[in-house]
N, C-alpha and C positions, 0 to 999 in steps of 0.2 A: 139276232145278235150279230155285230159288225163281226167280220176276221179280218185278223191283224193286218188284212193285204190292204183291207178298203178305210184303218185311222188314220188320217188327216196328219202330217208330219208335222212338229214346230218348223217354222224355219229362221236359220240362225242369220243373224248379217251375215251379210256377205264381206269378205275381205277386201273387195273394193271399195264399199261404203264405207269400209271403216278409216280405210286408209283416207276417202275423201274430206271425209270427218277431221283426221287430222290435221290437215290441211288447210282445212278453212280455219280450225282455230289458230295453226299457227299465225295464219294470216291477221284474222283477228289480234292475236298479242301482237306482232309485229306492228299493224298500224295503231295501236293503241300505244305502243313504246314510243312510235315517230309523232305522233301529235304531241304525247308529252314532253317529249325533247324539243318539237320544234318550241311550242309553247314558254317553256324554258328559259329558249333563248330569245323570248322575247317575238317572235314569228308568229300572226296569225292567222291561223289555216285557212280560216275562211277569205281570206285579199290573196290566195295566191293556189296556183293550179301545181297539176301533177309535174306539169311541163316544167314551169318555172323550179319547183323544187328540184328536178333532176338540172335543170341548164345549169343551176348557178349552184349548187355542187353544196347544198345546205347541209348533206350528211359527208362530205367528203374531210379525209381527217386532215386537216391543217391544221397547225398548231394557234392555239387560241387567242396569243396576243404576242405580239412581236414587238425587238428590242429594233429602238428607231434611234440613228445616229445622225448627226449631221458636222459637214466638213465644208468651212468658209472657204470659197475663191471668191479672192479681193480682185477685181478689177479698177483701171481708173478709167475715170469719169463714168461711174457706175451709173448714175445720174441719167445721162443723157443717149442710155441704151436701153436697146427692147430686147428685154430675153427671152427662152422658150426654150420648149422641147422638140427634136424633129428626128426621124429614125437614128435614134438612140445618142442621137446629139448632143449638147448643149449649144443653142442657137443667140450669136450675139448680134444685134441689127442696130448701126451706129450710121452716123452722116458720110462715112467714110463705105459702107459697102455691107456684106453678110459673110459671117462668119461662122465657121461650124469646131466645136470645141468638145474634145473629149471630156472622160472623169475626171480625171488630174485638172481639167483647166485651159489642159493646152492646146495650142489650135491644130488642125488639122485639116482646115482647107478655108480657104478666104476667097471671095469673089469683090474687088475692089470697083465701087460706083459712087457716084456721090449721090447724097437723098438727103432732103430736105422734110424734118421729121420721118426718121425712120419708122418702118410700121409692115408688119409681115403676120401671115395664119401658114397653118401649115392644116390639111386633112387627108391622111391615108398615106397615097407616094410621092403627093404635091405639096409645093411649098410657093405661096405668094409673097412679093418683096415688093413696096413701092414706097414712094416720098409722098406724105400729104400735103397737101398746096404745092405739088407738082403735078406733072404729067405725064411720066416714066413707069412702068408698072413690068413687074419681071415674074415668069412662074416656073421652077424650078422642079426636076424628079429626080433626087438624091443632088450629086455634085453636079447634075447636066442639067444646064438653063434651055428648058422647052420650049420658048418662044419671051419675046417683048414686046412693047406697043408703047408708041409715043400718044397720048390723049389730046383733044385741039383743047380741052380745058383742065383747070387744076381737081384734081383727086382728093374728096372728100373721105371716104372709107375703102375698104374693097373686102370681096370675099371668097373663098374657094370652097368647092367641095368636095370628096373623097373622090368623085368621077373626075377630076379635075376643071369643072363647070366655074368656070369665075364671072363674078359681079362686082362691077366698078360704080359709085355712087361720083357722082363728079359734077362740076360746076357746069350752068350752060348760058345760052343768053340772056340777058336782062333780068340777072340775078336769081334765076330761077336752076333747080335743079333738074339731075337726069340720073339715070341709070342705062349702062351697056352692059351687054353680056356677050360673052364670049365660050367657046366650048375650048377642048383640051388640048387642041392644036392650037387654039391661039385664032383661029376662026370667029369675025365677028358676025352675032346674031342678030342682033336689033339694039336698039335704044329707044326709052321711052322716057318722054321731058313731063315733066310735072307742071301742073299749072300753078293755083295758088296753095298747091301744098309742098311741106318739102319732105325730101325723103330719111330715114333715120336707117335703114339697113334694107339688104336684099339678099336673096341666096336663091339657089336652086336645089331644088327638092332632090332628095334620093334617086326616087327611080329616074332622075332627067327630064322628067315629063313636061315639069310647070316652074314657073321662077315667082318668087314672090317677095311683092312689094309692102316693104310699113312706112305709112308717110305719115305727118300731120298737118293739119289746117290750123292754121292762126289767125285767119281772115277774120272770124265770127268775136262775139263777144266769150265762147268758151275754147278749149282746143282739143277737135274731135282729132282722131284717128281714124287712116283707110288702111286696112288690108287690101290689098289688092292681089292675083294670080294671074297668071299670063301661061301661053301655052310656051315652049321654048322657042317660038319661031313668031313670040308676040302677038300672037291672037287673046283678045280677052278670054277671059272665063269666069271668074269672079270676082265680087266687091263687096266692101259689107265697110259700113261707118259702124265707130266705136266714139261715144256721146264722152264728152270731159274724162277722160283718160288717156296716157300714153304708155307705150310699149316700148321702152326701151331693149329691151331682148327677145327676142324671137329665134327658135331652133328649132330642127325637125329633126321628128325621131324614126326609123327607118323605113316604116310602111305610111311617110306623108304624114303621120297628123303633125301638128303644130303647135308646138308649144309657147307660152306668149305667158310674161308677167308683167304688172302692171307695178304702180305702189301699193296696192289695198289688194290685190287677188294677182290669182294664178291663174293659168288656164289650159285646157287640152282643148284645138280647136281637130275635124274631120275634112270631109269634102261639105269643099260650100261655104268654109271658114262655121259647120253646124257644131254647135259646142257639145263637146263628150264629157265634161270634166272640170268641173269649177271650185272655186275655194276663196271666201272672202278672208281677207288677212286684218286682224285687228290693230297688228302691231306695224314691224317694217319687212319688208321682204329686203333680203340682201345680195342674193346671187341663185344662179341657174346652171344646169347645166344636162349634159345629157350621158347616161351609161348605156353601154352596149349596141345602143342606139334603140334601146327599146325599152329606157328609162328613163322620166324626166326626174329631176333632184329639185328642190327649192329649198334653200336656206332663207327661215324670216323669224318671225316674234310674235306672240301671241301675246295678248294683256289679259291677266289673270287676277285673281284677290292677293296674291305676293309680288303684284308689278310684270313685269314681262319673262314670259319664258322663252328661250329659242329653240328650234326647231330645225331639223333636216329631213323631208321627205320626200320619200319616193315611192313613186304613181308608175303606173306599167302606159303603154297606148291606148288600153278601155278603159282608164279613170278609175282601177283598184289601185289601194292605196297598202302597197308592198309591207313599208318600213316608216317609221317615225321615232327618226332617233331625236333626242332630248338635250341641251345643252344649254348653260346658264352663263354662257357669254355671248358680246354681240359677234357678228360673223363676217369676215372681210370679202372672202369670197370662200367659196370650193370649186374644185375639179373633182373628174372622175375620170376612171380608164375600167378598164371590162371588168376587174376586182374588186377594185377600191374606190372609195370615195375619202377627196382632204379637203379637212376642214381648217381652215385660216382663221383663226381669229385674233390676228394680228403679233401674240406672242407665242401663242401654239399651233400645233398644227396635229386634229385629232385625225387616224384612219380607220374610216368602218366599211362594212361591206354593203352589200346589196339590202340582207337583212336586217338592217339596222345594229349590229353588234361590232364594237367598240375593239380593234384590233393591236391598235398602239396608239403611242401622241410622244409629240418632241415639244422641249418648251428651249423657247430661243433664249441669248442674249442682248438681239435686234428685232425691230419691228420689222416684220412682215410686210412688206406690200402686196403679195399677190402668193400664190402656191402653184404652180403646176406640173402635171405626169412625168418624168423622163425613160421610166418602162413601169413594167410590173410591180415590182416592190420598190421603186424610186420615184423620186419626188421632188421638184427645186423649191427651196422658199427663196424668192426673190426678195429682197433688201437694197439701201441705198449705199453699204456699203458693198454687195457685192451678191452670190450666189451660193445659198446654203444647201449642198445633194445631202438630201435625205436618203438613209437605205434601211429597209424594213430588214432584218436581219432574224 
């Protein structure tokens, strides 16, 4: 017979286990509450990581739809100026010079030049100003003009990038085009003359490394397009022909890939111009653009059994597909800034986020020509009478 020294005790949990216990369930309801929220709002879990969910602040409490106002400044000869955004500007660029204009309207610094076809970008602390069919090109950080350059030919397009990296697309002998680059003093790098293609845009990538070129050939019976890459100091590096398509836009998003639409598809290209990320478009593509710098946006159209629907999606840099918001008008263009995305189409202008959720909308009494940033919760619609600040309120 056992005594009672040698029965075997129960043993009870432990109050660690139990506590651990608690724990993991709460966890469990917690992420069982955040999937059905995200889900909800329309977010699905599976196109988008932990990361992405904390960056862009998908549980963060802001208020869910905001009152959007807009207040006309008239200018004259509305017509015949380029407007824009530039640290916290309202940017006016006429034949007569550029101009930097508060909320009110009112100016607050002018730099007086003559430009034939005004035409100006702005990225980060830089601001490019030059005449098209001329040969003057100006690049500016805040009110101070960083350098200039007289071109020996006329000025097709030009482009800047946050490093202050510029790309001049410009005319050269025998009808043929070229491309110079220039770094942010104003230091020039190379130029490279095209033969029998010509060129449609260029920029420099992010990290500074490589500049790339989008040209077309017209020579043949169809009109291919080359991508081209160059190292910044004009060493080849790649090329890749693209068969009966053009690229009118090309943008990079901040780790180099490439973004590129065509009419019919979309596309995320890697190194090597190797494609990450494709999308045939049934209907029309209408505009591009890029958030955070680590989202491509495409507004276009799908053809459906009810005729066309449109579309705004957004793709991260490995080709998941974030947000797909929905819209049943065609689309003049969008912009984006780190928040928001505006949707133009032409009498309104919707704002949604990252996740595809619908945040406000202004409807005008003018057509819209274009929409773009002026900060965070502001907006220009440009119009031919003048400039409508939208403000997300």
């Amino acid at each position: 017979m056992n005594s009672p020294e040698n029965i075997p005790k129960m043993r009870q949990p432990s109050s660690r286990m139990s506590i651990l216990l608690f724990f993991v369930l709460v966890i469990i309801v917690v992420c069982t509450a955040a999937v059905a929220y995200l889900n909800s709002k329309g977010i699905d879990i599976k196109s988008v990581s932990i990361r992405d969910i904390i960056a862009n602040g998908f549980f963060v409490g802001d208020k869910d739809v905001y009152e959007v106002t807009g207040t006309l400044l008239r200018y004259e000869d509305s017509l015949n100026s380029e407007f824009g955004a530039y640290k916290g500007y309202i940017v006016r660029c006429t034949k007569n010079g550029l101009e930097y204009l508060n909320r009110n309207g009112e100016e607050e610094w002018i730099y007086t030049v003559s430009l034939n076809l005004p035409y100006f970008k702005s990225a980060g602390e830089y601001l490019l100003v030059a005449g098209l069919e001329s040969k003057d090109i100006y690049v500016f950080a805040g009110k101070e003009k960083k350098w200039e350059k007289k071109l020996d030919y006329s000025i097709i397009n030009a482009n800047i990038n946050s490093a202050g990296y510029v790309t001049v697309l410009h005319k050269a002998e025998r009808d043929k085009s070229a491309v110079s680059v220039y770094n942010k003093q104003g230091v020039f790098l190379f130029t490279k003359i095209l033969g029998e293609t010509y060129a449609i845009s260029s920029e420099v990538s992010p990290s500074g490394r490589e500049v790339l070129i989008n040209c077309v050939d017209i020579s043949g019976v169809s009109i291919n397009t080359g991508l081209h890459l160059y190292t910044i100091s004009g060493g080849n590096v790649a090329g890749k022909t693209f068969e009966n398509v053009i690229f009118p836009s090309i943008r990079y998003l901040n780790d180099d890939t490439i973004v590129a639409v065509s009419d019919s598809a979309i596309y995320l290209f890697g190194q090597n111009f190797e494609e990450k990320w494709s999308r045939t478009i049934s209907g029309k593509v209408y505009s591009m653009d890029v958030m955070k710098g680590r989202y491509a946006v495409f507004a276009f159209s799908e053809k459906g059994m009810m005729g066309e629907a449109g579309h705004v999606l957004i793709v991260d840099s490995k080709g998941r597909e974030v947000a797909d918001y929905r819209i049943d008008q065609d689309v003049v263009n969008i912009a984006a800034n780190d928040d928001f995305i505006a949707i133009n189409t032409s009498k309104c202008v919707y704002f949604i986020d990252v996740a595809g959720r619908l945040r406000g909308s202004y409807a005008s009494d003018y057509l819209i020509n274009e929409v773009k940033f002026l900060g965070t919760n502001e907006a220009l619609a440009i119009t031919k009478e003048g400039v409508i600040l939208l403000k997300m309120n």
